[in-house]
Residue, then its C-alpha position, 0 to 999 in steps of 0.5 A: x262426324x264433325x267436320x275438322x276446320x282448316x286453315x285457309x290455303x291461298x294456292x289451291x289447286x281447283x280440278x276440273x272435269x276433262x273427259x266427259x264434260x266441258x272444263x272452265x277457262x281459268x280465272x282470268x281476273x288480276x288481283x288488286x295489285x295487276x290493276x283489275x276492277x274485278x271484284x274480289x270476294x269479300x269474305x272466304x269462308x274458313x274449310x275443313x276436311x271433307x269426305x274424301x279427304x279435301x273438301x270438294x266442290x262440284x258447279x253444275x253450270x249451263x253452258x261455258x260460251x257465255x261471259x255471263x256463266x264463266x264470270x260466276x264459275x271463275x268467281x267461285x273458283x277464286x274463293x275456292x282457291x283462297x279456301x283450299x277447295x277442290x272445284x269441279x266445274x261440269x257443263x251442262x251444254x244447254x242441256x238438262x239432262x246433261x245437268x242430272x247426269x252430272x249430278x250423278x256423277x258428283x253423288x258417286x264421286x263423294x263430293x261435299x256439296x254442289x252449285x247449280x246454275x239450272x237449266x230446267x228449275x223443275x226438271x233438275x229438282x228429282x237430282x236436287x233430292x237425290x243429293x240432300x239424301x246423300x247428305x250432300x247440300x246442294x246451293x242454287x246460283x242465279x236460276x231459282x229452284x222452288x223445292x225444300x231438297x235446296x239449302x241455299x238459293x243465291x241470286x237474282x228475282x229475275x221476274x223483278x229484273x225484267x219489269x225495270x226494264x220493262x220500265x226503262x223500256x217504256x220511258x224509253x217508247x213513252x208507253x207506246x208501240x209493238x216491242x217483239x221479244x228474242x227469248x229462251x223458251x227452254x229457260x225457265x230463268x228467262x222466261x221467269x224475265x219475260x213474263x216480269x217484262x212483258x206484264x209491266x210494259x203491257x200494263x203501261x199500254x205498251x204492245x208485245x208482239x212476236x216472241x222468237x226463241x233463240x234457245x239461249x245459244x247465240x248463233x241460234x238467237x241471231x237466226x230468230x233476231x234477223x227473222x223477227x226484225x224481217x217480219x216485225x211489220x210495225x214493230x220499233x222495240x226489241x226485249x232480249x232476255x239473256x246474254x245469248x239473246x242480246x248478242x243476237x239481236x245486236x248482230x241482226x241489228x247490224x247486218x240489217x243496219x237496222x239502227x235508226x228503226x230499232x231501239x232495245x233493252x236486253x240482259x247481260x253486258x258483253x262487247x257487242x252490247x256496249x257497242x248497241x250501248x255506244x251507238x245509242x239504239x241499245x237503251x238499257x241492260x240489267x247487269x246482275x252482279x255475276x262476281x258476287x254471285x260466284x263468291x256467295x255461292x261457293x262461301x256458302x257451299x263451304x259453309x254448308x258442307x262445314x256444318x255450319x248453315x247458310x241463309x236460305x235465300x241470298x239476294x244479290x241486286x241487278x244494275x240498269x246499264x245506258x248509254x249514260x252510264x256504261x262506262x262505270x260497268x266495264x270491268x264486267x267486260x275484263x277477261 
């Protein structure tokens, strides 16, 4: 049956999950008016009745410890608010077995359509089906989910975003020496960055050396960090693929005091990269838009569960922050 539009709700109340799962902070960003340069959405696609009632949303995301995720899921929540959508937020905490439960749990409740941020691209895709013949469509943000169960894949090519920095990390060494790399080898985005890293700098005669997995959880990043920066013999250069990754490093950076030997790129600004950025040995970030990332994911999860359609693919471009430029990119830092 065709679904009955609604008209645009600016106060809606988002639920989010409370007992078995993890709950987002709340949306922290100010509107125009109290001075923020966080980007607001620029379109809100209109609702209409769901299911049960409401339309509701279910965000499957990875972890809500980093900045990177909670600016995507406070981005969706902000169009959900403005659309009058239920939102329900489920971590995953790391763990993809964690994201096909709650995709069960989101099929039983009779939600009308599902956001994820995959941990495991292939191993999510078995609750990718379930869910398109229950009729729900399912919108992947930020990790790509090959399979023609998906209706709309938002996000960013992470192979592409890891050969700029490839680039900027071989101007940098003037495609020369060891570069080791802090990784998430349970991350198939990330290691979608390693390779697209990994071959551009090889490919400019750069060395890849030592790779250490930090399993995208910060203090287990720092602990590979500290070690590869023990034992990188002539090592000079250090890749982080992720926002986890990037906040080891610098930490191991620091407790070492290791900033006149080392130089590095990574991914995903926070406080402590634009500190690497300010002191000068963090040479480069790729910055994806995580803002828009929220906003197109959840338009289309609305327009998706409306009957209404939504491109199959929508690109959102990545940034290379510096030392030089930093300044310009702070507003991804506001709480």
């Amino acid at each position: 049956m065709m679904k009955r539009a609604l008209p645009l709700a600016l106060g809606a109340a988002v639920a989010l999950t409370l007992t078995a799962c993890d709950s987002a902070s709340s949306s922290d960003s100010k509107d125009a008016s109290g001075g923020s340069s966080i980007p607001q959405p620029t379109r809100v696609a209109e609702s209409c009745d769901g299911t049960n009632g409401k339309l509701k949303v279910g965000l499957v995301t990875i972890n809500l410890q980093a900045l990177y995720f909670n600016q995507i899921n406070n981005a969706a929540k902000n169009v959900a608010d403005k659309a009058g959508v239920d939102l329900q937020i489920i971590s995953g905490n790391d763990d993809s077995v964690a994201q096909a439960n709650a995709f069960d749990n989101l099929i039983a409740a009779g939600v009308d359509a599902i956001i994820v941020d995959a941990i495991d691209t292939d191993g999510i895709k078995p609750s990718v089906v379930k869910a398109k013949n229950a009729g729900i469509p399912v919108v992947a943000v930020d990790a790509t989910i090959d399979d023609p169960a998906l209706s709309t894949q938002v996000g960013t090519a992470n192979a592409e975003g890891g050969a700029k920095i490839g680039n900027t990390l071989a101007d940098v060494a003037n495609n020369t020496g060891t570069v080791g790399i802090v990784g998430a080898l349970n991350s198939t985005v990330q290691l979608e960055r390693q390779k697209g890293f990994t071959e551009t700098v090889t490919g400019r005669g750069m060395t890849v050396g030592t790779v250490v997995d930090g399993r995208n959880i910060q203090e287990n990043a720092q602990t590979a960090a500290e070690n590869l920066l023990t034992g990188g013999g002539d090592m000079k250069y250090v890749y982080a693929t992720g926002e986890p990754a990037l906040i080891g490093l610098v930490a191991a950076v620091n407790s070492q005091k290791a900033q006149d030997r080392i130089e590095a790129v990574g991914w995903d600004l926070s406080d402590q990269a634009v500190g690497g950025l300010k002191a000068g040995w963090l040479k480069g970030v790729v910055q994806q838009n995580t803002f828009e990332f929220g906003h197109e994911a959840m338009n289309s999860a609305i327009d998706l569960a409306c009957g209404r359609g939504a491109p199959a693919n929508i690109p959102v471009p990545t940034q290379i922050v510096t030392p030089e430029n930093v300044a310009d990119y702070m507003y991804y830092l506001e709480k």
